[in-house]
MIKOL-987015 format. One record per residue (C-alpha): residue number from 0; x, y, z. Coordinates in steps of 0.001 Angstrom, whole numbers, plus 500000, padded with zeros to 6 digits. Example, Ala and Ser with C-alpha at 12.3 -4.5 7.8 and 13.67 -1.06 7.14 Angstrom:
<nodes>
0;512300;495500;507800
1;513670;498940;507140
</nodes>
This chain:
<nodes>
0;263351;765731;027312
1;262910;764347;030655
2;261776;767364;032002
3;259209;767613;029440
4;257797;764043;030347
5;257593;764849;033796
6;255788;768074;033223
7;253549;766133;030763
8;252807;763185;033449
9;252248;766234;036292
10;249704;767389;033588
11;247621;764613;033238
12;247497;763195;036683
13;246015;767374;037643
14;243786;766316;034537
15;242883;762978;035783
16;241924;763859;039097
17;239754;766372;037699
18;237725;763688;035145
19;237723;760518;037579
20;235972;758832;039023
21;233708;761399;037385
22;234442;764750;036143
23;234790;767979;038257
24;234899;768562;042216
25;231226;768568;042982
26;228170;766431;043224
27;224765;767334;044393
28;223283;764934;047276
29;219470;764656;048281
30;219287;765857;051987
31;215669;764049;052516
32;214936;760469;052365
33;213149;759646;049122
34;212520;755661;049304
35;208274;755491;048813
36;205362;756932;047811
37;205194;758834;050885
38;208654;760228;050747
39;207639;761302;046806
40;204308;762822;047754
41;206314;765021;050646
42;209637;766315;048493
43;207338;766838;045057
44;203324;766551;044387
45;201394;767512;046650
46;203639;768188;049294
47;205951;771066;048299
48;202660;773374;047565
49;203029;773449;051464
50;206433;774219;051180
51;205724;776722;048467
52;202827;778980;049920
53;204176;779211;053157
54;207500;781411;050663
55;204711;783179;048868
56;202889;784206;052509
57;206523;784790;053853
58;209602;784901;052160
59;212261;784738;054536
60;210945;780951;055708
61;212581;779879;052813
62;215893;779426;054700
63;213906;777188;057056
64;212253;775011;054049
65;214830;775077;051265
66;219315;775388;051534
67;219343;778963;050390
68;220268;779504;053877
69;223337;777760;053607
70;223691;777784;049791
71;226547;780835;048067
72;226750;781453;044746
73;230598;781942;043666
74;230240;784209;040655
75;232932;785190;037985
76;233337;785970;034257
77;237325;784327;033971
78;238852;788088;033346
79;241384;787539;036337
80;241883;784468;037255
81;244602;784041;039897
82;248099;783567;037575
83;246341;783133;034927
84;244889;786133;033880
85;241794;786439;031772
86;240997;783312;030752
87;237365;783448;029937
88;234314;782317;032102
89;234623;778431;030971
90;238125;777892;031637
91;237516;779488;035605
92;234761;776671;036442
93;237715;774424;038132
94;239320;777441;039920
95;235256;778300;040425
96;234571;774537;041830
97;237717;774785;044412
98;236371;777858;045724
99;232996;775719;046512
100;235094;772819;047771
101;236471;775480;050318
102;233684;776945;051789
103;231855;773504;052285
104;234922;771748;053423
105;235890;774679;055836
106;232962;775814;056623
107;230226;773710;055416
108;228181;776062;053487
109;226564;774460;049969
110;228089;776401;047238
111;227492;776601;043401
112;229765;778028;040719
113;228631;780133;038430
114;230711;781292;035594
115;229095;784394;033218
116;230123;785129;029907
117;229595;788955;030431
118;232736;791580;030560
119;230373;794646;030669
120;230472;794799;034422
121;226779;796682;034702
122;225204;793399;032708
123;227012;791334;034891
124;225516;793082;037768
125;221926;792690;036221
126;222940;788999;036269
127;223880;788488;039788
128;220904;790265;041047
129;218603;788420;039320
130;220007;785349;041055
131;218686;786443;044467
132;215903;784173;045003
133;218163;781066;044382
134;220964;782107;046894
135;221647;783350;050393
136;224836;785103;049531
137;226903;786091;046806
138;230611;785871;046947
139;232272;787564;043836
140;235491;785917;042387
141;238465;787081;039883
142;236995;789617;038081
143;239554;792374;036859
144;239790;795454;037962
145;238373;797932;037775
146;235191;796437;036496
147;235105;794400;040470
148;234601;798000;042058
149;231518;798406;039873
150;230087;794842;039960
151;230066;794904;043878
152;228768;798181;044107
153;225670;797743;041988
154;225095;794129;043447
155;225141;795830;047281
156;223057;798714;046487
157;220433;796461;044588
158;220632;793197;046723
159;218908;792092;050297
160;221619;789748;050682
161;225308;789632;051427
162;227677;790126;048609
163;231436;789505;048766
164;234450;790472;046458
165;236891;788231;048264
166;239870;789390;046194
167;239308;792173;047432
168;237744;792081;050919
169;238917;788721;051931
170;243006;789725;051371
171;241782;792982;053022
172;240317;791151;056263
173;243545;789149;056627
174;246079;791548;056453
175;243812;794353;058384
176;244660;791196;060640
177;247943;790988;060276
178;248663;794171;060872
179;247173;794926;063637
180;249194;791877;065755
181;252540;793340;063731
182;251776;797118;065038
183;251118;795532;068644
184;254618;793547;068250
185;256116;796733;067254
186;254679;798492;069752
187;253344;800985;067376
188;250156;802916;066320
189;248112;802552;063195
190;247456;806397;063139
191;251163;807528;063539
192;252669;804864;060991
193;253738;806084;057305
194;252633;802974;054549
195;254353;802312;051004
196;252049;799986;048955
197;252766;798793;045849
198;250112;797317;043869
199;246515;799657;042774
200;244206;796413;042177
201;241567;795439;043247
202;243425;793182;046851
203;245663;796031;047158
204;242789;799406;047228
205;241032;797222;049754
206;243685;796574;051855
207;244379;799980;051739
208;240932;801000;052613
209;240371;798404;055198
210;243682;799957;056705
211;242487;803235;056955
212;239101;801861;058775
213;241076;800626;061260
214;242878;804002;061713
215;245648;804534;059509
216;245581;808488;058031
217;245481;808699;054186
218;247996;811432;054056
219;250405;808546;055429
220;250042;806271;052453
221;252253;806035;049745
222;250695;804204;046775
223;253029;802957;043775
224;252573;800778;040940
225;254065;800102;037706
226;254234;803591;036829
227;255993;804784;040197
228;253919;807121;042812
229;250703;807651;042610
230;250854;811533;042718
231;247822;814409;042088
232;248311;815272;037833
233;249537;811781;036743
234;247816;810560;034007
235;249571;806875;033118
236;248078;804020;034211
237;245415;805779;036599
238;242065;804728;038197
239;239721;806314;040213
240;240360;803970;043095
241;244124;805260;042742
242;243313;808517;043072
243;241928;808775;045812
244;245296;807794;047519
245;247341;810395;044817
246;250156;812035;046683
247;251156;816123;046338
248;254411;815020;045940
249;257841;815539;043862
250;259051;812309;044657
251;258431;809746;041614
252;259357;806161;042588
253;259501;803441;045179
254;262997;803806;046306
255;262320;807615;046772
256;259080;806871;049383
257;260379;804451;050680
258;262472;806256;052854
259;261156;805943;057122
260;258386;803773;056122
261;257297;801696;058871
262;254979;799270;056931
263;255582;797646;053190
264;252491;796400;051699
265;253418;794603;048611
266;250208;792923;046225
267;252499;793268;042891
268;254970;791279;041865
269;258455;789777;042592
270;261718;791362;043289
271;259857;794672;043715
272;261673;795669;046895
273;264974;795358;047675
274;267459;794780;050361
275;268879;798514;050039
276;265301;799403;050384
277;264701;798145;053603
278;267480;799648;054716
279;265869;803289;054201
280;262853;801467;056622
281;262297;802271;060130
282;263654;800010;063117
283;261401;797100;063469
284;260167;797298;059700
285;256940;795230;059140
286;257209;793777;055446
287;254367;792701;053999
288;255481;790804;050784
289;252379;789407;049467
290;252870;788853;045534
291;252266;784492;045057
292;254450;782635;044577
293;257238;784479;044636
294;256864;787602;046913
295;258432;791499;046699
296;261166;790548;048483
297;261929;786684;050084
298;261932;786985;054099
299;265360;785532;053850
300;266912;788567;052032
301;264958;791392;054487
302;266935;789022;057542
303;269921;789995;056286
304;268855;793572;056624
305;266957;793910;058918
306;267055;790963;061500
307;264484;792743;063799
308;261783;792978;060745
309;258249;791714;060982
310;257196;789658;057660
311;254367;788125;056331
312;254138;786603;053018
313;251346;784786;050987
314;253457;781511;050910
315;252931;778424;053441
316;256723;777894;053749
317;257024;780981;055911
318;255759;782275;058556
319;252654;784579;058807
320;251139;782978;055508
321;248369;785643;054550
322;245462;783505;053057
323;242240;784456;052456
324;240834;780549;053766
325;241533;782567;057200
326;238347;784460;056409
327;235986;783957;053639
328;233884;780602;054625
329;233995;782067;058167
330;232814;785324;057517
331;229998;783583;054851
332;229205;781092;058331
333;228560;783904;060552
334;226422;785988;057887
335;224042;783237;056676
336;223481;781888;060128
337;221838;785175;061129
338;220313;785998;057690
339;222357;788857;056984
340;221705;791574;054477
341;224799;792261;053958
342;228618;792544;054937
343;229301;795655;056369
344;232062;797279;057869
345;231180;796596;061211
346;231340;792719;060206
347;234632;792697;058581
348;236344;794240;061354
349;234640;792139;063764
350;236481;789245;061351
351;239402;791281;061353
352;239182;791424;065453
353;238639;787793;065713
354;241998;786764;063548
355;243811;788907;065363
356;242660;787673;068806
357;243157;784367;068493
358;246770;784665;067459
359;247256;786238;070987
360;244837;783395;072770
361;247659;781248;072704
362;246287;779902;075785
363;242673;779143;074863
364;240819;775607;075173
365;239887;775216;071782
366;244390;775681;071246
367;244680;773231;073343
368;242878;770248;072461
369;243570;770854;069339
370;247695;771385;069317
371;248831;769308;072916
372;251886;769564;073574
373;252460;772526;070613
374;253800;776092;071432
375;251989;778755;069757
376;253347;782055;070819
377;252408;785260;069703
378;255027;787278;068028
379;256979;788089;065446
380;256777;784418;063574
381;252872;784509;064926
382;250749;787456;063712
383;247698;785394;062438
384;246746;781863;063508
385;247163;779004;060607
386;244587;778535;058272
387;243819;774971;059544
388;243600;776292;063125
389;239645;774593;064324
390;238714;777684;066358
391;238732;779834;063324
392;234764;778487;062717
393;233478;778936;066295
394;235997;782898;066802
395;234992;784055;063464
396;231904;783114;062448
397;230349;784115;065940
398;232278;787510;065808
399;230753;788170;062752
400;226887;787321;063990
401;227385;789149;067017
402;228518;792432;064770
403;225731;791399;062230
404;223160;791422;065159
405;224622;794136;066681
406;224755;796386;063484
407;221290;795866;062693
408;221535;794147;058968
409;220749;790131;060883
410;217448;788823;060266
411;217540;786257;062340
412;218987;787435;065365
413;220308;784598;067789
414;219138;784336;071267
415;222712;782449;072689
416;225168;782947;070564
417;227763;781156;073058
418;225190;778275;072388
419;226547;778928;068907
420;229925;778984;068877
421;230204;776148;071006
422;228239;774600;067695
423;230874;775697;065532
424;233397;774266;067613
425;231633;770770;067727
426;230957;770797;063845
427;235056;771695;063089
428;235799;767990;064218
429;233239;766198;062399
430;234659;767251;058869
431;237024;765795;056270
432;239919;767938;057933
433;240074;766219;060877
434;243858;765415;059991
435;244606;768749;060625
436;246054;769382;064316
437;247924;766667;063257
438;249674;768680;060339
439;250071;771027;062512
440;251742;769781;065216
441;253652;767618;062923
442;254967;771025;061171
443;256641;772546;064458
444;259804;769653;064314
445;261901;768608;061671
446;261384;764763;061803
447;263054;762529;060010
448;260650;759842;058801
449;261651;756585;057101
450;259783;754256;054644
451;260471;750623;054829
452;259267;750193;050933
453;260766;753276;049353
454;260530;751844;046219
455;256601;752100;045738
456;255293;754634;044118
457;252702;755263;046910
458;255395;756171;049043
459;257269;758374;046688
460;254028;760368;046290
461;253844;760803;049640
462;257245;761950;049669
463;256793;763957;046857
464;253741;765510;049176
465;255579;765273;052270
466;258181;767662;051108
467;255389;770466;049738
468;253406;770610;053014
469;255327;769352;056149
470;258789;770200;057004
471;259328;766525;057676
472;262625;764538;055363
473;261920;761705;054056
474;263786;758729;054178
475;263439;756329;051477
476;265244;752530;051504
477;265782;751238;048413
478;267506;751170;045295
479;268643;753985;044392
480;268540;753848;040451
481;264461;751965;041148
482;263473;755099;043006
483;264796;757383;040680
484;263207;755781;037575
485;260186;755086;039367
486;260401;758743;040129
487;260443;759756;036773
488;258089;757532;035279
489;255297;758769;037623
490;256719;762573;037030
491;257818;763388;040217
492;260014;765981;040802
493;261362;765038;043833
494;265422;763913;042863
495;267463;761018;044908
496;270551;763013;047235
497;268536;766260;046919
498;264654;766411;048268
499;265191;763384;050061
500;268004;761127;051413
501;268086;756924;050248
502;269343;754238;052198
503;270206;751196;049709
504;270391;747595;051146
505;272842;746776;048278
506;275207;749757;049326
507;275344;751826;051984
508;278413;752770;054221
509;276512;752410;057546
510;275982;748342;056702
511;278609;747149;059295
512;277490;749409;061512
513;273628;748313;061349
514;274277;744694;060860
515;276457;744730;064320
516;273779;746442;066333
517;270993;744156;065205
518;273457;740905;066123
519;274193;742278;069532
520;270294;742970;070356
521;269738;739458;069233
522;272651;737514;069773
523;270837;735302;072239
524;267548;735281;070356
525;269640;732556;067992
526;270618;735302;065579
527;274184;734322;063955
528;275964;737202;062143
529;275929;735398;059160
530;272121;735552;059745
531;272610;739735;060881
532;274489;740115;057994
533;271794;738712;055307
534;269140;740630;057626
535;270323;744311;057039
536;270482;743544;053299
537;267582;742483;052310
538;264769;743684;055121
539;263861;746654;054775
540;261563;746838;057758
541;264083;745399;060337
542;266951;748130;058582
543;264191;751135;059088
544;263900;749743;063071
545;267936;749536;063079
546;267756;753305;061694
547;265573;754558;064351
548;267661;752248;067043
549;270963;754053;066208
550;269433;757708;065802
551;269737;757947;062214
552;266226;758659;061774
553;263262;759705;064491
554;260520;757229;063241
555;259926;755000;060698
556;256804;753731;058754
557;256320;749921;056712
558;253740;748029;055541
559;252547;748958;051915
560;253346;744978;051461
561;253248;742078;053409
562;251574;740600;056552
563;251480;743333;059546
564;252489;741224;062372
565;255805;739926;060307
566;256733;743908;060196
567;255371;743775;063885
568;258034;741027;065274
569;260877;743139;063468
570;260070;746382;065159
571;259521;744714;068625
572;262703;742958;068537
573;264444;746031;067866
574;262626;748534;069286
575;261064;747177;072192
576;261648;747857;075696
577;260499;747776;078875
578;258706;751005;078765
579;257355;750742;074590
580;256001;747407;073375
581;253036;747401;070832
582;250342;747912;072736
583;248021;748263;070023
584;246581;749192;066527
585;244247;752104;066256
586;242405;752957;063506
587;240609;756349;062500
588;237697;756135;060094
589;236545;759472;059253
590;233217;759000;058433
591;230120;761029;056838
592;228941;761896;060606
593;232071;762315;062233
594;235319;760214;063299
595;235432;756824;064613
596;237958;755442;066229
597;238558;751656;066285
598;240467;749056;068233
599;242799;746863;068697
600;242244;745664;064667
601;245869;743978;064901
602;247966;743257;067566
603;246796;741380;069562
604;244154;738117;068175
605;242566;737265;071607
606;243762;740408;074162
607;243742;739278;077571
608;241504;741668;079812
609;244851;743575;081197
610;245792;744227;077478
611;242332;745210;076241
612;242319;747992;079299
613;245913;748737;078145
614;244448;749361;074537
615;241668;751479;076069
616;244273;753786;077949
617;246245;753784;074917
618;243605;754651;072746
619;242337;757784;074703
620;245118;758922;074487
621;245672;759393;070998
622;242273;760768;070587
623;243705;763489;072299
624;246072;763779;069540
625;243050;765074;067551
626;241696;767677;069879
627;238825;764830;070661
628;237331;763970;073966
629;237235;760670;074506
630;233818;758794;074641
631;235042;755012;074334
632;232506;751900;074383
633;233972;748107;075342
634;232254;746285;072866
635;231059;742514;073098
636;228425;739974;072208
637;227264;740542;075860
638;226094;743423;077167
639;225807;744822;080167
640;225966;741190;081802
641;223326;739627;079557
642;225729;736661;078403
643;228424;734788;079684
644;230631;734720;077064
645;234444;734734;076706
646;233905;738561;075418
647;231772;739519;077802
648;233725;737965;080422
649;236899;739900;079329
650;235992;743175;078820
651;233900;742687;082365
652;237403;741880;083679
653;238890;744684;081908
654;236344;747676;082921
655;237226;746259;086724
656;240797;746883;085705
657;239740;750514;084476
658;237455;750996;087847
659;240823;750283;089600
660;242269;753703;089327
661;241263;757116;088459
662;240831;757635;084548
663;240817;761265;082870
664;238700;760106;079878
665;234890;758079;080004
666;234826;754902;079334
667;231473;751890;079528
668;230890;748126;078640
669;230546;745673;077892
670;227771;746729;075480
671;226766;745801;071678
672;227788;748138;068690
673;224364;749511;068003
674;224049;750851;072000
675;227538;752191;071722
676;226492;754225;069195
677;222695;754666;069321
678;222550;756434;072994
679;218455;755933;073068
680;218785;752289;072399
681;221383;752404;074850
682;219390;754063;077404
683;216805;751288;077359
684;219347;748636;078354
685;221445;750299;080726
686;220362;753751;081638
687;223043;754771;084149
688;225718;754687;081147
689;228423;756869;081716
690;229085;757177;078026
691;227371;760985;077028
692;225902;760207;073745
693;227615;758372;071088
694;230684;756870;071394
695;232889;758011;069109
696;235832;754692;070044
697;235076;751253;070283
698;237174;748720;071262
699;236842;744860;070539
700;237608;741771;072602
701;238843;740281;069894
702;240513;741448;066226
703;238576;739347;063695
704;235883;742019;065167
705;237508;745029;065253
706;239284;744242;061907
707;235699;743393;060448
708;233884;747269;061796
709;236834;748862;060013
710;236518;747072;056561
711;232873;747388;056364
712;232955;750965;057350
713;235860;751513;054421
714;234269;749316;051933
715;230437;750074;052350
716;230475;753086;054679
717;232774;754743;052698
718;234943;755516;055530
719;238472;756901;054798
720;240633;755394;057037
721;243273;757239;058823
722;246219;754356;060350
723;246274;751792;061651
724;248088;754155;064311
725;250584;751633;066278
726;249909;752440;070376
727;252758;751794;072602
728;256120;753124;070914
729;256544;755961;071823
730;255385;757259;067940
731;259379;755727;066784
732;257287;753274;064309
733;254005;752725;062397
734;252542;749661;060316
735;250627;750706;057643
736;248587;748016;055322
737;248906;747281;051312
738;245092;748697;051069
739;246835;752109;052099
740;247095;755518;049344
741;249354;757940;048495
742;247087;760684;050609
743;247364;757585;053678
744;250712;756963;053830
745;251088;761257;054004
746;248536;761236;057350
747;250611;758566;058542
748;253954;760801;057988
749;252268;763557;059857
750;251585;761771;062597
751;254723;760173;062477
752;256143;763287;062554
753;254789;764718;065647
754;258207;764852;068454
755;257861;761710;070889
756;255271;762801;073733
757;253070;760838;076003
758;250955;759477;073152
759;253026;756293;072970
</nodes>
């Protein structure tokens, strides 16, 4: 019965988020001001005639005057919809809208869904090509086999525009990938290796075609499915994509091929291959295991095995995830931006190249800003780079014009295309997924991360969340039988003693312990142990600090209630030293444009000059965290001199503090918010700035100021706020504040949960 409630409260909050604040995943947003008659005469009558006959005289402006140059149509008809089978066109339209929230969010091409109720796959074809005008590429989506085969090939050999199965050529692309960093691991060729694949649908005859593109001989593939080998004369479950990989062969099922295989390519189903199996497997076995969510075989069982074996699976809890988000909005980037005809061979192994490559750039820039302090080495564990990796836009997506260009099919051929992948690069950091170097450096240490208020429910969905996508443990104080009901009621299934461990102030066997250290750090601070004693039981936020103090956990975050600079005294008493004391607040607003960065919005009311420079220093640094550049502005009511007020005095006193020593990062002020971030307007009242374009930090001489930017920009800017990020700990604590979410409080884990570096 409980069970069922919980399944039924997961249920409707997936429903929920799906109908509010209004239904679905997508919106359409004018791109063009449209605020007077002379906006309305330009976007409609009589205007857009320009617009119009300038199409009619030449058709291919009309990626320079409308967004079908950035604009994909994701196309299906619901027969195979990702475990769920055929489920009709209608029912597709969310999987549909994800797919569009991909590509804009990854890449940030426009996309609209488009489901068909059609099953005769030559109709469906009529439909998709008569859809040309509207689009500038066509990427085909979970339509069975082997109706996809026909679809695509109709829609290529009739349309002037790319067109994409990426079922099909997307998986392909990845583990073409995949493969060829596993091969260079193993130190062996593609053209000497036997394959056993089982799986003949649509993902797995691409994979095996993109395989043998890239060199692999089809007399060395060994194709099964449900019906055992694919052999020359078998009638049972046959296609004609299957049989062109038929076998002249005796033997009749997996376990007989199997035998000196050197690669496993699994797209089937789970428990398909088995530990005895591997066993028959060359030395060095590369196992494939792609079937979601449970694979062919789990990595854990080939280990036993086989310790040497390379594996890749399509899960996220292992390593070598194969996921097609590696490839599709990249490869769609690269193709519109050149006004390709079409995706050729030439482009897809250009994407395939690309992958590969920048698993083995372990050393590159873009790796660096992005990961500090991370270790990404190629190998065994690192065939393929994570799918939130930021150079995949600027590695991919230029591959793929250069190959476009190169192969003839690009319309618009580019004149610099380093010009454009440094673009790419720029554009990664400016989107919603800012948050993810963070994730990712967060995922390479198991941290131990605990919440002061464990009994919200904000903080049990984040560690609810924590626990799917970080390999951080929460730490929860609280009550143990309030979590658990709370728990329940909001239909978690996270369980008390099992996903996550509980401290309880009532109960727990560490109190004399805890209670004893806090007395001795502030035994001369006029704390009594009477006074210790009543502490550890019934603040939370001083027992989280004690936690961290003794070991017991690596970092600790509070504030979903209360005042911040009440959780502020407890964590400086306790964890406070001469090295880490709160040097600041940072917060990140990711904004429409791009990030923000603001400071110090609580500390510190009135920062003396020597702190504000502090907060500065501090501040760059964490930037840094997010593969950012610097670029911070000293903001005041003076600027540049004008006024000699108490703010422009102190952040004049503070730049001199700056000016004393080298600085690795660019810094300017005192200035006004507008200059900071307008560089013309800035370059009228001060044009030696050393600030290059717009600042993208700004730091305040005082907090009702700071504190002010940052609501604004979250309440009318519609800024999502990222922090407030305490500076000066040595990342051992965090104070959130009660405006924080579910989605916040998991940020704040992550960056929690990056190992103690310099970015105290």
């Amino acid at each position: 019965m409980a069970d069922d409630k919980r399944d039924e409260s997961l249920r409707k909050a997936a429903l929920d988020y799906h109908e509010f604040p209004k239904p679905g995943k997508l919106e359409i947003r004018a791109t063009k001001p449209l605020a007077n008659g002379r906006d309305l005469a330009r976007a409609y009558s009589p205007g857009v005639a320009e617009a119009c006959l300038e199409i009619k005289n030449d058709p291919s402006t009309a990626s320079r005057y409308t967004s079908r140059g950035n604009l994909v149509a994701v196309v299906t008809n619901g027969t195979a919809v990702l475990g769920l089978g055929n489920i009709g066109a209608a029912a597709s339209k969310p999987v549909m809208e994800g797919k569009a929230v991909l590509f804009k969010k990854f890449a940030n091409i426009d996309c609209f869904d488009i489901e068909v109720n059609e099953t005769d796959p030559e109709k469906l074809a009529d439909i998709v090509c008569a859809l040309e005008p509207t689009f500038g590429a066509i990427n085909l989506e979970d339509i069975k086999a082997p109706d996809c085969f026909i679809v695509e090939k109709l829609c290529r050999e009739r349309m002037n525009i790319p067109v994409f199965h990426d079922d099909q050529h997307g998986t392909a692309i990845v583990v073409g990938a995949a493969a060829t960093n596993a091969l260079r691991v193993a130190g062996k060729k593609i053209e000497d290796i036997k394959v056993v694949s089982t799986g003949g649908g649509a993902a797995g005859i691409a994979c095996l075609n993109m395989l043998l593109k890239l060199g692999l001989k089809r007399e060395n593939v060994w194709l099964c499915d449900i019906a055992g080998l694919v052999y020359e004369g078998r009638t049972e479950e046959m296609t004609a994509q299957k049989a062109e990989y038929a076998q002249k062969s005796d033997l009749r099922t997996l376990d007989d091929v199997i035998d000196g295989a050197d690669l496993f390519l699994g797209l089937s189903g789970p428990g398909v291959l088995t530990a005895d199996m591997v066993k028959k497997m060359t030395k060095q076995p590369i196992i494939f295991a792609l079937a979601n969510p449970t694979p062919e075989i789990m990595p854990d069982a080939v280990k036993k095995v086989a310790p040497d074996a390379i594996i890749a699976t399509g899960r996220s809890d292992y390593p070598n995830q194969v996921n097609n988000v590696l490839c599709f909005p990249f490869i769609f980037r690269g193709a519109l931006d050149v006004g390709a005809s079409e995706i050729n061979d030439e482009m897809q192994i250009a994407c395939i190249e690309g992958i590969a490559a920048l698993a083995r750039a372990t050393t590159s820039a873009e790796a660096a800003a992005a990961y500090q302090d991370e270790r990404m080495t190629f190998g065994a564990e690192y065939l393929i780079p994570k799918p939130f990796d930021p150079r995949l836009m600027g590695v991919v997506a230029s591959a793929v014009a250069r190959a476009a260009m190169e192969s003839g099919v690009a319309a618009r051929p580019m004149a610099d295309l380093d010009a454009y992948k440094q673009s790419l690069d720029q554009s990664v950091f400016k989107s919603a997924l800012l948050m993810r170097p963070v994730f990712h450096a967060a995922s390479q240490a198991e941290r131990r991360i605990a919440f002061a208020e464990g009994e919200d429910e904000r903080v049990l969905r984040a560690a609810q969340a924590m626990i799917e996508e970080t390999t951080d443990m929460p730490i929860l104080v609280g009550r143990p039988e309030v979590i658990a009901m709370r728990a329940e009621r909001a239909g978690l299934k996270i369980r008390p003693g099992i996903d996550f461990e509980i401290v309880n102030p009532e109960n727990d066997s560490r109190y004399r312990q805890y209670w004893q250290s806090y007395h001795k750090l502030m035994e001369r601070r006029g704390v009594t142990p009477d006074l210790a004693k009543a502490i550890m039981r019934t603040n939370t936020t001083a027992i989280c600090a004690i936690m961290v103090h003794e070991g017991h956990a690596d970092s600790m975050i509070c504030g979903t209630f209360g005042q911040y600079l009440w959780h502020l005294n407890y964590i400086e008493q306790i964890l406070g030293t001469k090295e880490l004391h709160p040097v600041g607040a940072l917060s990140l607003m990711i904004l429409e444009d791009g990030p923000l960065f603001i400071a110090d919005t609580h500390v510190h009311t009135e920062p003396t000059p020597a702190q504000i420079a502090e907060t500065v220093c501090a501040t760059a640094r964490h930037i840094r965290r997010f593969g950012i550049d610097p670029n911070i502005a000293l903001c005041s009511h003076s600027e540049f001199g004008n006024l000699n007020c108490m703010t422009g005095r102190h952040m004049r006193e503070a730049i001199a503090i700056l000016d004393s020593e080298p600085r690795d990062f660019i810094y300017e002020g005192e200035m006004h918010i507008d200059s900071a971030l307008t560089p013309d307007l800035r370059e009228r009242s001060f044009p030696n700035s050393r600030l290059e374009g717009p600042a993208n930090a700004l730091v305040f001489a005082i907090a009702d100021a700071s504190s002010g930017v940052r609501n604004i920009l979250k309440a009318k800017g519609g800024g999502l706020e990222v922090g407030p990020i305490l500076m000066g700990m040595g990342n051992r604590a965090h104070i959130v504040t009660p405006s924080i979410t579910s989605r916040g409080l998991l940020n704040m884990s992550a960056i929690a949960g990056t190992p103690v570096t310099h970015y105290g």
